[in-house]
RODO-2510 file (C-alpha; in nm, 4 decimals, decimal comma):
residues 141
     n   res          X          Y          Z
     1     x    19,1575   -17,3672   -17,1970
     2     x    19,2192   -17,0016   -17,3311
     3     x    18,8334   -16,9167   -17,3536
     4     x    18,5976   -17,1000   -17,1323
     5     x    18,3370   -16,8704   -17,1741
     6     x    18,3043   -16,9774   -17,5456
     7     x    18,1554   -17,3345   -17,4645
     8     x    17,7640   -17,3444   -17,4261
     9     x    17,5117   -17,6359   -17,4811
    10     x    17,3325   -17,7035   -17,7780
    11     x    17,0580   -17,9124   -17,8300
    12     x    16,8478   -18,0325   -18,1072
    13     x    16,4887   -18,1080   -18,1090
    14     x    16,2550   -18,3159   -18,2770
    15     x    16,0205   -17,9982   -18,3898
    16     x    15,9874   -17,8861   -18,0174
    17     x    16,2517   -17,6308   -18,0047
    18     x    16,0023   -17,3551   -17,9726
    19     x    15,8309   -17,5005   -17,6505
    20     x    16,1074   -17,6291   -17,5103
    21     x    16,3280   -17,3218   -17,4731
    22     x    16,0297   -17,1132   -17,3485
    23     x    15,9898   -17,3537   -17,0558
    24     x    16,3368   -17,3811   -16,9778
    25     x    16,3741   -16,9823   -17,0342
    26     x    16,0521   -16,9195   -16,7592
    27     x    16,1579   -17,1775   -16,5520
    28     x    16,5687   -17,1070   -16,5069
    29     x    16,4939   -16,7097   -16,5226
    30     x    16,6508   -16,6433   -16,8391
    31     x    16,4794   -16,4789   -17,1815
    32     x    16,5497   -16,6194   -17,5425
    33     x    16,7697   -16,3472   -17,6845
    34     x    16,7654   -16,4612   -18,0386
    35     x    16,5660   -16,7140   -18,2746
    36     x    16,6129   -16,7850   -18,6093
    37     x    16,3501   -16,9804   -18,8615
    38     x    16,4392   -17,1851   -19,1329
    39     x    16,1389   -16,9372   -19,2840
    40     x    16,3433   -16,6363   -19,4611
    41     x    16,6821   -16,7938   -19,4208
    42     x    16,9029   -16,9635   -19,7150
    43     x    16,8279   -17,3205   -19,5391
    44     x    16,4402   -17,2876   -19,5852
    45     x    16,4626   -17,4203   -19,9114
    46     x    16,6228   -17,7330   -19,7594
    47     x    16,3007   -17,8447   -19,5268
    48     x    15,9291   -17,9315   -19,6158
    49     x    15,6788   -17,6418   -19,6163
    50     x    15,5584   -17,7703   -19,2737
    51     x    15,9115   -17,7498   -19,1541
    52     x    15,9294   -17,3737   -19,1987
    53     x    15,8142   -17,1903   -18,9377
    54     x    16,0484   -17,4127   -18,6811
    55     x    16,3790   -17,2930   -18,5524
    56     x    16,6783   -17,3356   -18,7139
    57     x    16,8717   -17,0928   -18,4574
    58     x    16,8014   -16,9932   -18,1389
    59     x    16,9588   -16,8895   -17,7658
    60     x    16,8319   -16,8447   -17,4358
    61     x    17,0448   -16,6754   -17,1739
    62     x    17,0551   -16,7673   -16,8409
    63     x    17,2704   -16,5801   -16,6059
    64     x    17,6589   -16,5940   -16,7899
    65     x    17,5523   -16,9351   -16,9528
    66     x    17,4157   -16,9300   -17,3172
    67     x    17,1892   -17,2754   -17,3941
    68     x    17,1399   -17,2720   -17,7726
    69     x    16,9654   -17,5079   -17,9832
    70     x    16,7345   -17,5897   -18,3128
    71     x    16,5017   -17,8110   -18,4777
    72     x    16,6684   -18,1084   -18,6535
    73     x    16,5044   -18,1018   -18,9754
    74     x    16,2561   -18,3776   -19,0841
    75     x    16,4935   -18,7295   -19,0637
    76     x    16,8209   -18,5840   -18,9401
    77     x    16,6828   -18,5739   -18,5781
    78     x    16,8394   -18,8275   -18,3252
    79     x    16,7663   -18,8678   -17,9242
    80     x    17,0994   -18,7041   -17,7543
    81     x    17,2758   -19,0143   -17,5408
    82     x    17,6131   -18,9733   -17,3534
    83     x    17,5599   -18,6155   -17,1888
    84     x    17,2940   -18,4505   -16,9499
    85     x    17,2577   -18,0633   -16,8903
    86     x    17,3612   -18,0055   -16,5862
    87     x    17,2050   -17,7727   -16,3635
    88     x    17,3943   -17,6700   -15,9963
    89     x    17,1783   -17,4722   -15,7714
    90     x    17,1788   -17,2831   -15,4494
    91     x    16,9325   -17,4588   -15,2509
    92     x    16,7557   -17,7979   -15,2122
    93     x    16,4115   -17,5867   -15,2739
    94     x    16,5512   -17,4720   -15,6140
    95     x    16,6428   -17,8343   -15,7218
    96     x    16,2920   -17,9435   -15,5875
    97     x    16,1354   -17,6662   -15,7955
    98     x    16,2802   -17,7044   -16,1202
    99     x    16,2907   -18,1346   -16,0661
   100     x    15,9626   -18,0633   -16,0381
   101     x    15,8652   -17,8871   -16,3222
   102     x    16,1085   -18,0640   -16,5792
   103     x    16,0131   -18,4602   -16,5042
   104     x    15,6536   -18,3574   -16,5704
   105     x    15,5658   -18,6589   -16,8490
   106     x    15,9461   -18,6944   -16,8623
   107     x    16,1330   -18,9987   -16,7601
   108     x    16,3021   -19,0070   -16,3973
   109     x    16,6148   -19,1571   -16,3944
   110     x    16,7400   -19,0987   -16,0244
   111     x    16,4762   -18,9896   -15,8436
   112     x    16,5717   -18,6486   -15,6443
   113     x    16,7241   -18,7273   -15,3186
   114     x    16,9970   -18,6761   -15,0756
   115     x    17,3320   -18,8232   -15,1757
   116     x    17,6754   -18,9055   -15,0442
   117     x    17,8063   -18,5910   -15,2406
   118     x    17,4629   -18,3966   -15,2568
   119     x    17,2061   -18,2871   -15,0499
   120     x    17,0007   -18,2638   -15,3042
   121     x    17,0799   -18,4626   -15,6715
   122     x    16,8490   -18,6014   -15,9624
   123     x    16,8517   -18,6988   -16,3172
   124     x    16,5747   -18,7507   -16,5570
   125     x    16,4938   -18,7365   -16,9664
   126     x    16,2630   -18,4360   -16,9948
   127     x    15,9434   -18,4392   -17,2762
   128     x    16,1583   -18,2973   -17,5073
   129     x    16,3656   -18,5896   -17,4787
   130     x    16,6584   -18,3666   -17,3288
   131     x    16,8289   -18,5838   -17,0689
   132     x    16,8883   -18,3498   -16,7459
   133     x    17,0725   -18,3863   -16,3827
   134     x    17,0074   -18,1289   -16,1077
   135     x    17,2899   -18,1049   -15,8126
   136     x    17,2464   -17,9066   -15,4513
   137     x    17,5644   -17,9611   -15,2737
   138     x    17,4266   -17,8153   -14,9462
   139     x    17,5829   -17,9461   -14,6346
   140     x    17,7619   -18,2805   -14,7664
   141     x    18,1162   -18,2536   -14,8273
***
């Protein structure tokens, strides 16, 4: 691949966008760098009036990776299946701390625990509905 640095994640919520990215922004020690509403764009036209004010654009950045994502509008939303965001980290208290934070009311999948290839791995479905694993190598080779 000629440009790696061109692929990012994007995700699409159900009208959550908003929250979502915040708490992934505060928690992963990034800042949302651009958001765009339906509101004052050609595609407002396109959602109810309740729709509006959602996003219809918008990127965090965290580090050198970009997570971008929107609002589905109103029927086009679907639950994401076949992927997880992937998060590797530098230490098993940094996968404990942001495990932590992101299966609040979510739905644990593998609970967070040492491996045969991790020290520290986990997957869960977030609230949002965003399915996530988490990945400390550490010590295991």
């Amino acid at each position: 691949m000629k440009h790696p640095e061109l692929m990012c994640t994007y995700l699409n919520f159900d009208g959550n966008c908003e929250e979502a990215l915040n708490l992934y922004a505060e928690l992963l020690g990034g800042e949302m760098d651009f958001c765009l509403r339906f509101e004052g764009s050609p595609a407002h036209e396109y959602v109810p009036e309740h729709w509006r004010n959602k996003i219809l654009h918008a990127q965090i950045q965290l580090g050198p990776w970009t997570l971008m994502a929107c609002d589905a509008p109103p029927g086009m939303y679907t639950k994401p299946q076949g992927m997880h965001v992937q998060i590797a980290v530098d230490s098993a208290e940094e996968a404990e701390r942001i495990y932590g934070v992101l299966v609040q009311d979510g739905t644990i999948t593998m609970k967070l625990e040492r491996t045969f290839w991790a020290e520290r791995f986990g997957m869960w479905v977030d609230r949002f509905g965003i399915p996530w694993m988490i990945n400390f190598q550490g010590d295991v080779q």
